[in-house]
N, C-alpha and C positions, 0 to 999 in steps of 0.2 A: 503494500500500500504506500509505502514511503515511496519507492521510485517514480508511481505516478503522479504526488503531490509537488516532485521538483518540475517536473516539465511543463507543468501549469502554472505553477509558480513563474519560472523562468521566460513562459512567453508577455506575459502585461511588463513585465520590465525591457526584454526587447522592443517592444511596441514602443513604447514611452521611450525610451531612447533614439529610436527611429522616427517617433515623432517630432523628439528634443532637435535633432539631426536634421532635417526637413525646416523647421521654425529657425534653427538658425544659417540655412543655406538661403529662404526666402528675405531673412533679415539684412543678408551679407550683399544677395542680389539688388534687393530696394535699397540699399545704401549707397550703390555701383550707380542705378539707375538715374533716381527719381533725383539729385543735386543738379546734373545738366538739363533736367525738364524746368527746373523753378527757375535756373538763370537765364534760358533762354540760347538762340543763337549771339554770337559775337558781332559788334558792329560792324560795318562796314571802314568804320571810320568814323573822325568829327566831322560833322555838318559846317560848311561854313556858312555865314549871314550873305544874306543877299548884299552886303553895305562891304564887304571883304571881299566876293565877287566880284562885282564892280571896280573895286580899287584894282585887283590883277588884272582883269582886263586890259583896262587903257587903253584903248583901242583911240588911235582919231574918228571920232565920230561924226565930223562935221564931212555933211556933205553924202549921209547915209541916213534916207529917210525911211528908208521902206524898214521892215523887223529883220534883225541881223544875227544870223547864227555862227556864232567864233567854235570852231574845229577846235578842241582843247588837248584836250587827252592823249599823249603816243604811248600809254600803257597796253592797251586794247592792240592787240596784233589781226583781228579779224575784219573783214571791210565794213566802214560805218554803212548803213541803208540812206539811201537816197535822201537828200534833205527836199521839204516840202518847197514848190519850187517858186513861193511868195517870200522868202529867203534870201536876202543877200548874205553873201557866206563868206567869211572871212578865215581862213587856215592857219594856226597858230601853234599846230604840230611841231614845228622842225625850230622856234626862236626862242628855244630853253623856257619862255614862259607859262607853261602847260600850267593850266589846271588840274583838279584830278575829278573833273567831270569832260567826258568825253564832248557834251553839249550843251555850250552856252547859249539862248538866247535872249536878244533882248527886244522888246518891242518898236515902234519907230520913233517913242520918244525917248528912246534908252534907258528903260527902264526892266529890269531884270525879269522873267518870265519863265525862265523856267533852265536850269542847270541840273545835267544829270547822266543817265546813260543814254548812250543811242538806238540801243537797244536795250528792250523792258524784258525782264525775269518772265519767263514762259510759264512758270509756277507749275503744275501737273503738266502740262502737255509740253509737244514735241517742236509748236514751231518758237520762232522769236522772235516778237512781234517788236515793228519799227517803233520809235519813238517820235515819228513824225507825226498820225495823227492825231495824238496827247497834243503836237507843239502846238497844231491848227487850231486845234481844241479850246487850248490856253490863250492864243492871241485871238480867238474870234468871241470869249466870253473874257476878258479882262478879270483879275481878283490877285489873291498874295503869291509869290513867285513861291514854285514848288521844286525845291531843292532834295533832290535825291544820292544819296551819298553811296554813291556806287561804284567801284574802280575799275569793272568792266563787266558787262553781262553777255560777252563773247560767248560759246558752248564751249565749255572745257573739262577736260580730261583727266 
């Protein structure tokens, strides 16, 4: 009768150990986990103001009435999409003064409109959608210039 009273005994203490053992692998996993869900991805980077934008620029602006898109960025190795063709476009890739938004534009009374990628985050799907008709978008409804701090939304690898 003894020998049957150990094996009985012996399994709820296995159990419980197995359980103990389980409880603290789930604890050890949500520890792993759940820190990088509360903080988030990483930024992109600091936002600069529309009034710091500006200042880099510099652009001679006299004598450029129409809305003017400054080419900024030579981080981005893939080709920018077509700029909208209400756009005087000014290229400022190659005179060391880049931005680190690929696309600056400003309105025709030079006023800052929208700074950012040239191409927008595809988010779930596959294509990469231009950031031109956001730009039409923003000069044909006037409001605060929308600055997106992006350092390139190329497809990468």
């Amino acid at each position: 009768m003894a020998s049957t009273a150990a094996p009985h005994s012996a399994a709820p203490a296995a159990a419980s150990r197995r359980a103990l053992a389980g409880w603290l692998a789930l604890a050890l996993w949500l520890g792993w986990v759940v820190p990088p869900l509360l903080v988030g991805p990483a930024p992109a980077g600091p936002a600069w103001t529309a009034e710091q934008i500006l200042a880099r620029v510099s652009l001679p602006l006299t004598g450029l009435s129409a809305p003017v898109l400054v080419l900024s960025d030579t981080a981005c190795a893939c080709m920018p999409p077509v700029a909208p063709p209400e756009l005087q476009v000014v290229d400022r890739r190659t005179d060391g003064r880049a931005l680190p938004y690929a696309w600056v534009v400003l309105d025709a009374s030079h006023r800052l409109i929208y700074a950012g990628p040239a191409q927008l985050d595809p988010g779930c799907g596959t294509a990469t959608p231009s950031a031109a008709a956001l730009v039409q978008h923003l000069i044909a409804h006037p409001q605060a210039p929308l600055i997106v701090p992006s350092r390139c939304s190329c497809p990468q690898e």
